[in-house]
C-alpha positions, 0 to 999 in steps of 0.5 A: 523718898520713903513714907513714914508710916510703914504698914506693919512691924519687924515682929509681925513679918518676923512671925508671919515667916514663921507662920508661912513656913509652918504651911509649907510642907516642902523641902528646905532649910528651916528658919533659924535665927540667921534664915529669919533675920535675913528673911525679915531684912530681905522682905523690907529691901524689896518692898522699899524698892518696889514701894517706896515705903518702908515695910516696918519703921524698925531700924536694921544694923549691920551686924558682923553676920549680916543686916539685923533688926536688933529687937528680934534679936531678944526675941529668938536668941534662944534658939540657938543655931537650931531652928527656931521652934515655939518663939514669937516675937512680941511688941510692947503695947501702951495704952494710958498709963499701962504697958503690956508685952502681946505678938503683934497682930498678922500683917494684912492680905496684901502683905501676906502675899508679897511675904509668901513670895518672898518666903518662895525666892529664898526658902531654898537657902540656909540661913547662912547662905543668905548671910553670905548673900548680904556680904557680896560687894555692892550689898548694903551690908558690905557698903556699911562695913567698907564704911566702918571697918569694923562692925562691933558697933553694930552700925545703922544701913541706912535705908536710903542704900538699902532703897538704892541698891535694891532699886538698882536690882529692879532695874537689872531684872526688868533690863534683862527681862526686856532684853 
């Protein structure tokens, strides 16, 4: 269903939202941590819809406020509730026997596009309205904690759910579209 080899990193959208919205001078929320996560998880919903691919290999859990890819979380903690000014996610990097810490390199053009479309479906929003979002019945969050109850665990969403609902959202919008 999906191919394995995801074109970029967590990180590297994670950055590129943060990069996008700096050159948007227009009115909307700014990304905090919230606004990020979601703009992150929602980025990767529609690609594996659209492309059967997933967009970055990272994992993403279901937190007790949403879908969360839980390496960013280190990241952007200590932002707060506040925007998120000055952060940047970085990736560790092996080479022989040495390790260094370095932000990822930008995703390329194609991706660049689709995130700045992305970026101007749900730039409008708070991050807390895109949590909300997630929590609507026949989310995939919401299909996870119906699973689990109680989401201290963190649990995985599966990408297959993520891929089917989404899909399904394609569909519905082609549907209407046509009809």
């Amino acid at each position: 269903m999906t191919n394995s080899t995801a074109p970029t990193t967590a990180a590297a959208v994670a950055n590129a939202f943060l990069d996008i919205q700096a050159e948007d001078h227009g009115s909307f929320p700014r990304i905090d941590q919230m606004k990020l996560y979601k703009l992150v998880y929602y980025a990767h919903a529609w690609w594996l819809a659209q492309r059967d691919q997933n967009l970055f290999e990272e994992d993403i859990h279901a937190w007790p406020w949403g879908p969360v890819v839980p390496s960013l979380y280190g990241k952007f903690m200590s932002a707060g509730r506040g925007p998120v000014s000055g952060l940047r996610a970085t990736e560790l990097v092996s080479s022989g026997m040495k390790v260094s810490v370095r932000e990822p390199d930008a995703p390329d053009q194609e991706i660049m596009t689709y995130l700045r479309s992305v970026w101007d479906t749900h730039k409008s929003f708070s991050g807390v309205q895109l949590s909300n979002a997630t929590h609507a019945p026949g989310e995939p969050w919401a299909i996870v904690r119906e699973q689990y109850g109680d989401l201290a665990s963190k649990p995985l969403i599966p990408n297959p759910i993520i891929q089917s609902v989404f899909k399904k959202k394609l569909e519905d919008q082609h549907a209407s579209a046509a009809g």
